[in-house]
C-alpha positions as CSV (number, residue, x, y, z in Angstrom):
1,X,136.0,298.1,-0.2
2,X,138.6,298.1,2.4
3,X,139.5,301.3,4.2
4,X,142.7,300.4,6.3
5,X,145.3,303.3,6.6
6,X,142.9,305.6,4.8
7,X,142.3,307.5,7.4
8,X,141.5,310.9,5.4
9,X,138.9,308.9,3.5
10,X,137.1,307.9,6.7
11,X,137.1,311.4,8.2
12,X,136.2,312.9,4.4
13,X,133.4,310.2,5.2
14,X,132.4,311.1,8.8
15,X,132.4,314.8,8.4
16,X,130.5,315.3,5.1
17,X,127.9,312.7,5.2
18,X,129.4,311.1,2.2
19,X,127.1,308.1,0.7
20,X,124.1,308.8,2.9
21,X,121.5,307.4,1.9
22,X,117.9,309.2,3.6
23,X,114.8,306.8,2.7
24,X,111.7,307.9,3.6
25,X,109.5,306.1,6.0
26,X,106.2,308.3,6.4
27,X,105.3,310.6,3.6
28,X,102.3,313.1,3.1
29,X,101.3,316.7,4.6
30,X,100.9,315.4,8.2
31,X,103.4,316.4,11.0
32,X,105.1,313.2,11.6
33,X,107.7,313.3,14.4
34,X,109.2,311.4,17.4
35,X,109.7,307.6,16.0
36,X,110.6,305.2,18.1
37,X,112.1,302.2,16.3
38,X,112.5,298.3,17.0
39,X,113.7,295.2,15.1
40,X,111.4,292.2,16.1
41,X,113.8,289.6,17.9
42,X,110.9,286.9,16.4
43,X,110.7,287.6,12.9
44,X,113.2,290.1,12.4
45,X,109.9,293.2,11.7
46,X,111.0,296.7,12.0
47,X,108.4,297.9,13.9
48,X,108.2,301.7,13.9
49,X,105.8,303.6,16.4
50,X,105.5,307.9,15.9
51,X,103.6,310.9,16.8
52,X,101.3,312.0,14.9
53,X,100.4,315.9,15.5
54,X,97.6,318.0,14.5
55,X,97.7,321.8,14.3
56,X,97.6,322.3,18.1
57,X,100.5,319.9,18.5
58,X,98.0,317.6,20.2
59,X,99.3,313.9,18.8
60,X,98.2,310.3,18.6
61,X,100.4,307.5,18.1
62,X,101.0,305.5,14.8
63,X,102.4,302.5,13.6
64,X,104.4,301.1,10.3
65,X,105.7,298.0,9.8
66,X,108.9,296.7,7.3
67,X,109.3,293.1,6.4
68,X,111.7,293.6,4.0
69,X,115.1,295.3,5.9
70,X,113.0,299.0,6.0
71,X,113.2,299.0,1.6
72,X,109.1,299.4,2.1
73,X,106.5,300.2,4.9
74,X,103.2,299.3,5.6
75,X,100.5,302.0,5.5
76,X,100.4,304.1,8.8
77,X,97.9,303.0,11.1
78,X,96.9,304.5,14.5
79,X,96.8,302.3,17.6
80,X,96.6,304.6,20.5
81,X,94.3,307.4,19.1
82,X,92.0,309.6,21.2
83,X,90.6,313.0,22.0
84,X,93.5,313.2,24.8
85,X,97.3,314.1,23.7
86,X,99.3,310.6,23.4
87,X,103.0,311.5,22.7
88,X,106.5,310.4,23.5
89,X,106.3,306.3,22.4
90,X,108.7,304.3,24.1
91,X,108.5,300.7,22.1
92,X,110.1,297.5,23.7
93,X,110.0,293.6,22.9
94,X,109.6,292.3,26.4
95,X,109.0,288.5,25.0
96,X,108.3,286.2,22.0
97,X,105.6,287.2,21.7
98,X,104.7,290.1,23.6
99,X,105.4,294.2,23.3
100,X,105.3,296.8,24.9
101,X,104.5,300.7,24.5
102,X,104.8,303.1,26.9
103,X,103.6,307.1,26.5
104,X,102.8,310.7,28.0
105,X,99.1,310.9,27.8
106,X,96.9,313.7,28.9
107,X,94.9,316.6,27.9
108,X,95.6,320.6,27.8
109,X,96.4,320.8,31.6
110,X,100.0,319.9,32.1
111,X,99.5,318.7,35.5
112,X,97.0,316.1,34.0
113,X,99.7,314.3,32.0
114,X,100.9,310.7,32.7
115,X,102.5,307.9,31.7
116,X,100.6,304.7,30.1
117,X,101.1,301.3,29.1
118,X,100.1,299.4,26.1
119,X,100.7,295.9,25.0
120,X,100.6,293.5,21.9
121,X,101.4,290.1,21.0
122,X,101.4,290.7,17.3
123,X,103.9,294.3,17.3
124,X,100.7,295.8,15.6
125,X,97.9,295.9,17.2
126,X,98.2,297.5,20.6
127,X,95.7,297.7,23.6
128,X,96.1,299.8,26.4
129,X,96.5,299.2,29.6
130,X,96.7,301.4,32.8
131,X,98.0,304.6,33.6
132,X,101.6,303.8,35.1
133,X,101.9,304.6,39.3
134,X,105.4,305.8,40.1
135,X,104.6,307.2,43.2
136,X,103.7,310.7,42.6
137,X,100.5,312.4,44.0
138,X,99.8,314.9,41.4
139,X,100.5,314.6,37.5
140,X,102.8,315.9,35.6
141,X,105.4,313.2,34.1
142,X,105.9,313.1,30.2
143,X,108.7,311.7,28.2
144,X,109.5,308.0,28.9
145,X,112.6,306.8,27.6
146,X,112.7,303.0,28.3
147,X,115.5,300.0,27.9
148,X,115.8,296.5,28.7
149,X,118.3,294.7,30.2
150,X,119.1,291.0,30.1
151,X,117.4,289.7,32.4
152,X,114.0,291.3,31.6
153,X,114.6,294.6,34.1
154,X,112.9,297.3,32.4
155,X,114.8,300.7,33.2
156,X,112.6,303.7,32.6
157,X,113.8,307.3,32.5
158,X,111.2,310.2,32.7
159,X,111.0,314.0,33.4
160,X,108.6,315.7,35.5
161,X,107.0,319.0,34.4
162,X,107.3,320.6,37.6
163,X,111.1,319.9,37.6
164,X,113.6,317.3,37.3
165,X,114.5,314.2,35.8
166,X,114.1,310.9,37.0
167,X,114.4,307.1,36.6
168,X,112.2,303.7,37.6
169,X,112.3,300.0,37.8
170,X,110.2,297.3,36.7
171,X,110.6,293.7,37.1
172,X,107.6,292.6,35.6
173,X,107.8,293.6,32.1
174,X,106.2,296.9,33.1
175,X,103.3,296.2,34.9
176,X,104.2,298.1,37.8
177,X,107.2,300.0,38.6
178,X,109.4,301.3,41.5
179,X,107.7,304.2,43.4
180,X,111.3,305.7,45.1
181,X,111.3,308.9,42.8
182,X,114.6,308.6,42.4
183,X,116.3,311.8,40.6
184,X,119.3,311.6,38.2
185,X,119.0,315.5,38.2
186,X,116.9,318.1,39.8
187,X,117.1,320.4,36.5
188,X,116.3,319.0,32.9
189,X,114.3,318.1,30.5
190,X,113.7,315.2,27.9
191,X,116.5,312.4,29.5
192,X,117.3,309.3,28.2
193,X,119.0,306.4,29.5
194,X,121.0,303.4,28.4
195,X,122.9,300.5,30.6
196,X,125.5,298.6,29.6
197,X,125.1,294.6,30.3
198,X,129.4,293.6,30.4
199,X,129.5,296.2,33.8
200,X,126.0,297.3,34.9
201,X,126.9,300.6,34.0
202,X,124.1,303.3,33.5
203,X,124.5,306.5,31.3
204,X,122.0,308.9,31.3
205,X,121.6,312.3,29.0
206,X,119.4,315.3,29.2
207,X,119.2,319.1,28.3
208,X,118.8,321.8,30.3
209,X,117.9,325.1,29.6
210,X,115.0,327.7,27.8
211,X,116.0,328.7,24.0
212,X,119.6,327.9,23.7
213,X,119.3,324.2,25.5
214,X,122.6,323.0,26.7
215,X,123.7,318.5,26.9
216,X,124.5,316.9,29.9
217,X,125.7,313.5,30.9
218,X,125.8,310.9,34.2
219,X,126.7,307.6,34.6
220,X,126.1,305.6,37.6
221,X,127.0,301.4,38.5
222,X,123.5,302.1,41.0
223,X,120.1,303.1,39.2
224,X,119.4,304.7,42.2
225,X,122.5,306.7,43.1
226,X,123.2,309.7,40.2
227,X,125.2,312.1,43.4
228,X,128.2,311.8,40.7
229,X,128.5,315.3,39.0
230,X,127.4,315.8,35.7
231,X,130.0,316.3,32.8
232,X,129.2,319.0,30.1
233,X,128.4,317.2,26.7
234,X,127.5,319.5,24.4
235,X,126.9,323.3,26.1
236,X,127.8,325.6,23.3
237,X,125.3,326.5,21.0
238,X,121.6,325.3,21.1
239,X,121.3,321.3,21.3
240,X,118.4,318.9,21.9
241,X,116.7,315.3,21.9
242,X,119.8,313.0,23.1
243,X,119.6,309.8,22.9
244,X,122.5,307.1,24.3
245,X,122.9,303.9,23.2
246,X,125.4,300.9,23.7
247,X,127.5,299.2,20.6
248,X,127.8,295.7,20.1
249,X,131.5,296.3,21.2
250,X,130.2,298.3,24.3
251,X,131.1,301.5,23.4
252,X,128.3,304.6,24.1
253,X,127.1,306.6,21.4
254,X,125.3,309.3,22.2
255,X,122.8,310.7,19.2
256,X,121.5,314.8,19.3
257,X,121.0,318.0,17.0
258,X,122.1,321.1,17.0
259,X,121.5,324.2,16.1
260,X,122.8,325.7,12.6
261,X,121.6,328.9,10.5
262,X,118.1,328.5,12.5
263,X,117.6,324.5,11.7
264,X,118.7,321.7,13.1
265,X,121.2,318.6,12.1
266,X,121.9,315.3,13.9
267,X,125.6,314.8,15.2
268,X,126.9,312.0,17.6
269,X,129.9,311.5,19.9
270,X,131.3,308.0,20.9
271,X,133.0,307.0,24.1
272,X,134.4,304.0,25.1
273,X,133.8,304.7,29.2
274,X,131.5,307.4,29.2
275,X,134.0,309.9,30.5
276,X,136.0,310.7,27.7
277,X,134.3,311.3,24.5
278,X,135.6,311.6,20.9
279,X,134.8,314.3,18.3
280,X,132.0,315.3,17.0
281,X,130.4,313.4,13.8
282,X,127.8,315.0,12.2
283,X,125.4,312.6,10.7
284,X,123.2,315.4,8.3
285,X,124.5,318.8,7.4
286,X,120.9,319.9,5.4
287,X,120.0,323.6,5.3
288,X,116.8,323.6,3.7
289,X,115.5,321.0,6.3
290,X,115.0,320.6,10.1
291,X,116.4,317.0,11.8
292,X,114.8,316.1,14.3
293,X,114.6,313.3,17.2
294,X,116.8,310.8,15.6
295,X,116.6,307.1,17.1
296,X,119.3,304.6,16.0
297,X,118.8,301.1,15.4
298,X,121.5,298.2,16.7
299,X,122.7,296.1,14.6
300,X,125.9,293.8,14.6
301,X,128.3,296.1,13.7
302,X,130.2,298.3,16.4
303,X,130.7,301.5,13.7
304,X,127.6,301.6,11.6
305,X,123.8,302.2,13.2
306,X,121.1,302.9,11.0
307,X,119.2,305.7,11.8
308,X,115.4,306.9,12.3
309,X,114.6,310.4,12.6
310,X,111.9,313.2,12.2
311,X,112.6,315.8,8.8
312,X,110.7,318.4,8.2
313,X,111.5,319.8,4.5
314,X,111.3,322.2,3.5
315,X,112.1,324.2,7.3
316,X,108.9,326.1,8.2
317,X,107.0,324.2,6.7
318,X,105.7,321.8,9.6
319,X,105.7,319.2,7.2
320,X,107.5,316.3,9.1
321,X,108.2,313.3,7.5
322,X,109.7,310.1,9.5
323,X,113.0,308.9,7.5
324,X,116.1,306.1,7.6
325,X,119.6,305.9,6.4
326,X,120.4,302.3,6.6
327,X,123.8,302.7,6.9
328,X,125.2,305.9,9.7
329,X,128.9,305.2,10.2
330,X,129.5,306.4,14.1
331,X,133.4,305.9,14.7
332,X,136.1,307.4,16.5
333,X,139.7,307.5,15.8
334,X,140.0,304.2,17.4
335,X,138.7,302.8,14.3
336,X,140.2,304.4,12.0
337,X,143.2,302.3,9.7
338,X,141.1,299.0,10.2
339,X,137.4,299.4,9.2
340,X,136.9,296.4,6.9
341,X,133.3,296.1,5.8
């Protein structure tokens, strides 16, 4: 099917949600949430890692596997499971060969939380490490967003409980990281970070905020500079868990929900510089359920992601489930008149 010069079709398309296709991942009564989501560079395995919570929202971490393109999952497994709370995974393929999961861990004292390491050489059986040391005397960091560059740099964005949000370095597949605390904001919670290989350009998003949380966005050429004011992203209404990424034609995308009726949906915004940023797509529109935490997967194409999220149905229920759609088209106008499939 060939869309050129359609564009009515395409935006029928981007704001409706027409032909999604939601496929569940996880199923059951338990409260599923926070996947993070990688495509094996040795055998092509998605490799999904999640939280999974009990009543006290105390979590361990899980892990399903796909061999056939995400049509099936293996059973759910734990792999980093004990009487502490282990949240937040951060899955990356640092080699052949070799994997890497990094997570808050802690107990019911926030200041006890900190970051961990755990490794595989299989991408399913994980053993953990070491606490991560990035240079902090007391405890208190949680939610580790990590990326990896080219070259094998690992890039590592976190927030601290006590304030702030913050990135780190490693050079050694994350073994040990960069202890210069450098901030990319001294408010916020929950940032993420991408870089983009063709410039060395970071971009980094985060929320600020109580009930009615409000998106922000940097970019920096220096990992350890972020003096460059922040731009508003997405300040009107109530908005969460952002997460950037970079196309294969190096465009941003950056993925969050918002706020409608009392539940939340997932919506994305492209940008080709990370300055100016197109309209808003929304990716679900789905009042009887909650989407949360959505995590995109890369493929080849530079308009269509497929998408791995939390949804809990019906909303109030606490039922989370971890679910895909294969196929989420993220383009802007630019686009538009010569999307061939």
């Amino acid at each position: 099917m060939i869309f050129r010069g359609s564009a009515s079709l395409v935006l029928l398309i981007l704001a409706t949600g027409a032909f999604a296709d939601v496929l569940p991942v996880t199923t059951g009564n338990a409260l599923d949430y926070q996947v993070s989501i990688i495509r094996s560079s040795t055998d092509g395995v998605r490799i999904a890692v999640f939280e999974r919570l009990d009543g006290s929202v105390f979590g361990d971490l899980w892990l399903t596997r796909s061999t056939d393109g995400g049509t099936s999952w293996s059973a759910p497994a734990p792999i980093i499971a004990t009487t502490a709370n282990e949240r937040h995974p951060a899955l990356i393929q640092t080699g052949a060969s070799s994997y890497s999961l990094f997570y808050l861990k802690g107990t019911s004292a926030t200041t006890s939380y900190r970051l961990w390491r755990a490794t595989s050489s299989d991408g399913e059986h994980f053993t953990e490490q070491a606490m991560i040391d990035l240079g902090w005397a007391s405890g208190g960091e949680v939610n580790p967003h990590v990326v990896r560059h080219a070259n094998g740099t690992l890039t590592m964005s976190y927030q601290r409980l006590s304030g702030g949000v913050y990135v780190a370095e490693s050079s050694d597949a994350g073994i040990s990281w960069d202890q210069l605390k450098t901030p990319i904001n001294a408010i916020g919670q929950l940032p993420r970070i991408t870089f983009r290989e063709s410039d060395g350009l970071y971009l980094a998003s985060y929320q600020t905020g109580s009930t009615a949380l409000q998106m922000f966005i940097k970019t920096s050429t220096d990992v350890h500079d972020w003096s460059a004011p922040a731009q508003d992203f997405a300040i009107s209404g109530n908005n969460h868990d952002s997460l950037p990424v970079v196309m294969p034609d190096g465009a941003f995308v950056v993925f969050w929900i918002r706020e409608s009726g009392g539940q939340f949906d997932i919506a994305a915004r492209r940008s080709l510089d990370g300055l100016v940023w197109a309209p808003t797509i929304s990716v679900t529109a789905t009042p009887s359920e909650n989407d949360v935490e959505p995590h995109p997967l890369i493929g080849t194409s530079p308009g269509v992601v497929e998408l791995y999220w939390g949804r809990e149905s019906p909303v109030g229920s606490s039922d989370y489930d971890i679910v895909r759609d294969p196929a989420v088209i993220v383009l802007d106008s630019l686009f538009i008149g010569s999307f061939d499939p």
